[in-house]
VEXDO-513227 format. One line per 10 residues: number of its first residue (from 1); for each residue y, x, z of N, C-alpha, C. Coordinates in steps of 0.1 Angstrom, whole numbers. Each point is the difference from the previous one (the first is absolute). Example, Ala and Ser with C-alpha at 12.3 -4.5 7.8 and 13.67 -1.06 7.14 Angstrom:
// VEXDO-513227
1> -57:132:78:12:-9:0:12:9:0 | 11:-4:-7:11:9:0:11:-8:8
// end
This chain:
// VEXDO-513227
1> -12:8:0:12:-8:0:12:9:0 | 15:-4:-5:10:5:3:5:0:14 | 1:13:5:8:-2:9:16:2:4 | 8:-10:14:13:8:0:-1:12:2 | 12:5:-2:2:10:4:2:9:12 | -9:11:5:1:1:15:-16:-6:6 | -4:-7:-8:-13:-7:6:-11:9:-2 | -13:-3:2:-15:4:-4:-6:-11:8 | -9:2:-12:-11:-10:5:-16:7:-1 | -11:-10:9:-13:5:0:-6:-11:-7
11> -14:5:2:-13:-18:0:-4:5:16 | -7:-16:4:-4:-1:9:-12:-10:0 | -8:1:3:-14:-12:-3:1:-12:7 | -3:-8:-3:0:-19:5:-16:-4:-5 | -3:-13:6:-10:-8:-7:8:-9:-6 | -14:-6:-12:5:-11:-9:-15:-4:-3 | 2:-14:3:-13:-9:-2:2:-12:-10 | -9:-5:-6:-1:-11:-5:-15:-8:-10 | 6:-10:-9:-9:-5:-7:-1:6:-15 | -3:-1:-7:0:1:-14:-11:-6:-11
21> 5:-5:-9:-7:-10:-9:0:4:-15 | -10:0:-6:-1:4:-17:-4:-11:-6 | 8:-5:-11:-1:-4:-13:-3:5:-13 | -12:3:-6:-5:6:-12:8:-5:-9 | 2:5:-13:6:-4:-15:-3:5:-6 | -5:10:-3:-11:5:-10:-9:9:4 | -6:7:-3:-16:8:1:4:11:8 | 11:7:-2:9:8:7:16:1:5 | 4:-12:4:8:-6:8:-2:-11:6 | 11:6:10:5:-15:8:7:2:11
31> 4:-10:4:11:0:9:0:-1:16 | 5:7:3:-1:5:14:8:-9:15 | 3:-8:6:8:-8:8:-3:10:13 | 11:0:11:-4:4:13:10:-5:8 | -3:-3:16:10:-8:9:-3:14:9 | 8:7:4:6:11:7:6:0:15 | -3:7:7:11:-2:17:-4:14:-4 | 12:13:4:-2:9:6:15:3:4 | -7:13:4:16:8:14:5:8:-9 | 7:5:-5:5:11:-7:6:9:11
41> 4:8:-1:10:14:4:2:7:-5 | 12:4:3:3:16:-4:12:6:4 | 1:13:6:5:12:10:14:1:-7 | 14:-5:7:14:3:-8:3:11:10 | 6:7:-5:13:12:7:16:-1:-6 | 9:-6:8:11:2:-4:2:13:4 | 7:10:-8:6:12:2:-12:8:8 | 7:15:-3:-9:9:7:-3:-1:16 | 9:-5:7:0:0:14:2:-8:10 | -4:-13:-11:-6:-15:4:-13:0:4
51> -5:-6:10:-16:-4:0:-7:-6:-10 | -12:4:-1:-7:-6:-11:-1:-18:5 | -1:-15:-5:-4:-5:0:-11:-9:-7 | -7:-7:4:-15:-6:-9:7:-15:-1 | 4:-5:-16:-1:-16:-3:-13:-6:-3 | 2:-9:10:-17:-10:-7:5:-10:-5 | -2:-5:-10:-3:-16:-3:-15:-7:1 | 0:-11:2:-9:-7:-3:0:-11:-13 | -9:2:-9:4:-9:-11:-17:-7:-4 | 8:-11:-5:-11:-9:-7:2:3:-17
61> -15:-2:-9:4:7:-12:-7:-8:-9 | 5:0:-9:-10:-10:-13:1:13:-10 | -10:6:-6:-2:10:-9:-7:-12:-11 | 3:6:-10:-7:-7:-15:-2:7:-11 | -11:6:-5:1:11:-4:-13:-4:-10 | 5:6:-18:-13:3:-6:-15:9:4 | -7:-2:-2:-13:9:5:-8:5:-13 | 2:11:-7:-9:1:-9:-12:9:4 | -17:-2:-5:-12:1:5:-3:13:-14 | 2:14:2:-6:7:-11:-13:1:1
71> -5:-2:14:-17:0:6:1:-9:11 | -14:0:1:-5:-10:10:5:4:17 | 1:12:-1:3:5:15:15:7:0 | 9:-1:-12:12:8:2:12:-12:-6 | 8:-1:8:11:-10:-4:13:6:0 | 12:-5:-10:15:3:2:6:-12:0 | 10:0:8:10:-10:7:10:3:-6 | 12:-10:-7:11:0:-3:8:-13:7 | 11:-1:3:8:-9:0:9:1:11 | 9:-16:7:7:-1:6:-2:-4:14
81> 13:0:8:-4:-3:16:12:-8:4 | -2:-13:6:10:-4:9:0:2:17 | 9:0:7:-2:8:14:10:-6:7 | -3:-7:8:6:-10:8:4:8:15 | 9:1:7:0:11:13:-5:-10:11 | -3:2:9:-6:-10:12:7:5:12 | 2:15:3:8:4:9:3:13:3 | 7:7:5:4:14:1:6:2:10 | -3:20:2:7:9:12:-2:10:-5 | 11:10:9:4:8:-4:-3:9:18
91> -8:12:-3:-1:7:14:1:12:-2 | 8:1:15:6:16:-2:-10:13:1 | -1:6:-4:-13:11:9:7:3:6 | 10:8:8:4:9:12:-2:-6:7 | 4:-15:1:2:-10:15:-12:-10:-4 | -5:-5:-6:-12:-5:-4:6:-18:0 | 16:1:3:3:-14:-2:3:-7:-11 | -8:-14:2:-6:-9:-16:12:-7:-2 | 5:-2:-8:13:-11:-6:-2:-12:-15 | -2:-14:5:-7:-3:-11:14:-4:-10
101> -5:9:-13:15:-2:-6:-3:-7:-18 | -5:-16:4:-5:-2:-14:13:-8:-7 | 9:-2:7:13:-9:-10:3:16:-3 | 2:13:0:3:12:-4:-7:1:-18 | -10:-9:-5:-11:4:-10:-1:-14:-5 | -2:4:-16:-2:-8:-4:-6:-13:3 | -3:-8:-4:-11:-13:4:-9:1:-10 | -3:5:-14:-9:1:-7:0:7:-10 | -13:12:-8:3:8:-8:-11:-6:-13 | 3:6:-6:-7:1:-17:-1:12:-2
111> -16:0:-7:-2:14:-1:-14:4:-14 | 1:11:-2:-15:1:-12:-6:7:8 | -13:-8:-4:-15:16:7:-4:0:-13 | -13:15:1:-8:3:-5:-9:7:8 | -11:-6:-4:-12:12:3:-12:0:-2 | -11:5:12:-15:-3:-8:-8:-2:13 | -12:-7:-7:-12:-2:12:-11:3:-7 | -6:4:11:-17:10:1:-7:-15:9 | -13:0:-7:-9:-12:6:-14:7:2 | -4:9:6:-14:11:2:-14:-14:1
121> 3:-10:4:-8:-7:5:9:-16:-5 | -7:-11:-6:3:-11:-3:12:-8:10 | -6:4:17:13:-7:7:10:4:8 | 2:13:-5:6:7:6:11:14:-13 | 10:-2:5:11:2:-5:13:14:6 | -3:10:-10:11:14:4:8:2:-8 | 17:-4:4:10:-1:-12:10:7:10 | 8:1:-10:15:5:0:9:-5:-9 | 13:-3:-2:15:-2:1:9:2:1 | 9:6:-3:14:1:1:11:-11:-7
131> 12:-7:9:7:-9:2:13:7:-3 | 10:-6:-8:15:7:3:5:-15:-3 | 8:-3:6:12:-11:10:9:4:-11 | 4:-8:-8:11:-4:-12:12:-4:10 | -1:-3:12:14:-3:3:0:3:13 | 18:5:2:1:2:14:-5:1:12 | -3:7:11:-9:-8:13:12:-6:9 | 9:11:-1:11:-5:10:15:-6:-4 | 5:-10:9:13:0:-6:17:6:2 | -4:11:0:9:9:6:2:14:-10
141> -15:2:-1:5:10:-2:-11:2:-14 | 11:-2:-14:-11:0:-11:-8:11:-1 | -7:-6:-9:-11:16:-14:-9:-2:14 | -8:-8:8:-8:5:5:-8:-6:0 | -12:3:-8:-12:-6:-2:-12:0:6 | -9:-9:-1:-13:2:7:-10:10:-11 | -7:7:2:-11:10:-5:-14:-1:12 | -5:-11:-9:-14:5:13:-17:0:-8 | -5:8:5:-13:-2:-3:-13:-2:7 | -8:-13:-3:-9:-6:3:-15:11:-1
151> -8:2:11:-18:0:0:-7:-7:5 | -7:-9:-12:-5:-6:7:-18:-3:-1 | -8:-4:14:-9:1:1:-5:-17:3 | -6:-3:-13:-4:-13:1:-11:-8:-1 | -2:-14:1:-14:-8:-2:-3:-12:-6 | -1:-2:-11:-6:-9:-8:-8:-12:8 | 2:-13:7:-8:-7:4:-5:-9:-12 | -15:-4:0:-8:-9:-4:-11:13:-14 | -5:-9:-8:-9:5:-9:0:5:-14 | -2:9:-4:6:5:-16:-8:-14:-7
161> 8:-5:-7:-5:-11:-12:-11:3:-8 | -11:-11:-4:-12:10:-1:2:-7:-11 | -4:5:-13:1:1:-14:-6:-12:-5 | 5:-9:-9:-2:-11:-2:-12:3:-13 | -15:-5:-1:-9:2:-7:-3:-12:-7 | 3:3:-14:-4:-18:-7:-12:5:-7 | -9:-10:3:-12:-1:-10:6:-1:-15 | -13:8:-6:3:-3:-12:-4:-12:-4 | 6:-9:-13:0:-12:-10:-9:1:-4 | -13:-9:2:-3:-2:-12:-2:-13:-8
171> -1:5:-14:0:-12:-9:-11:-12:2 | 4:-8:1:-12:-13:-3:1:-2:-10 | -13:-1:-8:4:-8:-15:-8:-10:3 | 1:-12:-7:-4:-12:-1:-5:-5:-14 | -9:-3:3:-10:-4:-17:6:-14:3 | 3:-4:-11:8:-13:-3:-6:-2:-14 | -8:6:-8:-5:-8:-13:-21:2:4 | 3:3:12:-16:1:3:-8:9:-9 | 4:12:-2:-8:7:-12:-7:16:10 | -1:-2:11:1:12:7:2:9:-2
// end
């Protein structure tokens, strides 16, 4: 992300849990839906001889994203994110006091991912992501974007679809002038 001037920033790790749902449209796509909660963070420094402090948000997230299938077990993600905030603070490290400062930050971002998932085993799921925030986080102080990236370790509930098997047709003919 841009930063002001005088600033630095870190990453800092959060969880992020949710659902996610696929829609097939062809042999090798389809579409990806996910309902999201996670914590984000990450480590600001105003100036050199300011304390470091950690912002968390909490946000709810709708990602929607193409999924194209080159194999059976390797996937890539494209697409977009909406990100709703739920709540925030801001804590100091020196003094370890928390300040919840969510009217300071946006109320919601927009953003593109990309990335990929590893599937070793039918219900179970090893991916990665990276997220960049098209707009603002705070309203104070522009050019400052969200940059985060997702690992995630996941599980497929219920049964792979088992292959639909049609008999083969066959013809009846019918003697209709009786001649066998």
């Amino acid at each position: 992300s841009n930063v002001p001037e005088g600033w630095t920033n870190g990453w800092n790790v959060g969880p992020v849990g949710g659902i996610f749902g696929n829609l097939p449209v062809a042999k090798r796509l389809s579409f990806q839906i996910e309902a999201l909660y996670g914590v984000w963070a990450g480590t600001i420094k105003k100036g050199p001889s300011l304390a470091e402090t950690v912002q968390r948000t909490n946000y709810a997230s709708l990602p929607v994203m193409l999924k194209f299938h080159p194999s059976e077990k390797f996937k890539i993600l494209l697409g977009g994110e909406w990100d709703v905030m739920m709540g925030a603070e801001i804590e100091d490290k020196t003094t370890g006091e928390e300040t919840k400062n969510k009217d300071n930050l946006r109320g919601d971002d927009f953003g593109l991912t990309g990335g990929f998932e590893f599937w070793p085993a039918y219900n179970w799921v090893i991916g990665a992501r990276y997220i960049h925030g098209l707009t603002d986080v705070t309203k104070f102080d522009p050019q400052t974007r969200r940059q985060t990236v997702q690992v995630t370790l996941g599980y497929r509930f219920g049964k792979k679809a088992a292959p639909v098997v049609v008999a083969p047709v066959v013809p009846v003919v019918i003697d209709t002038d009786n001649d066998g």
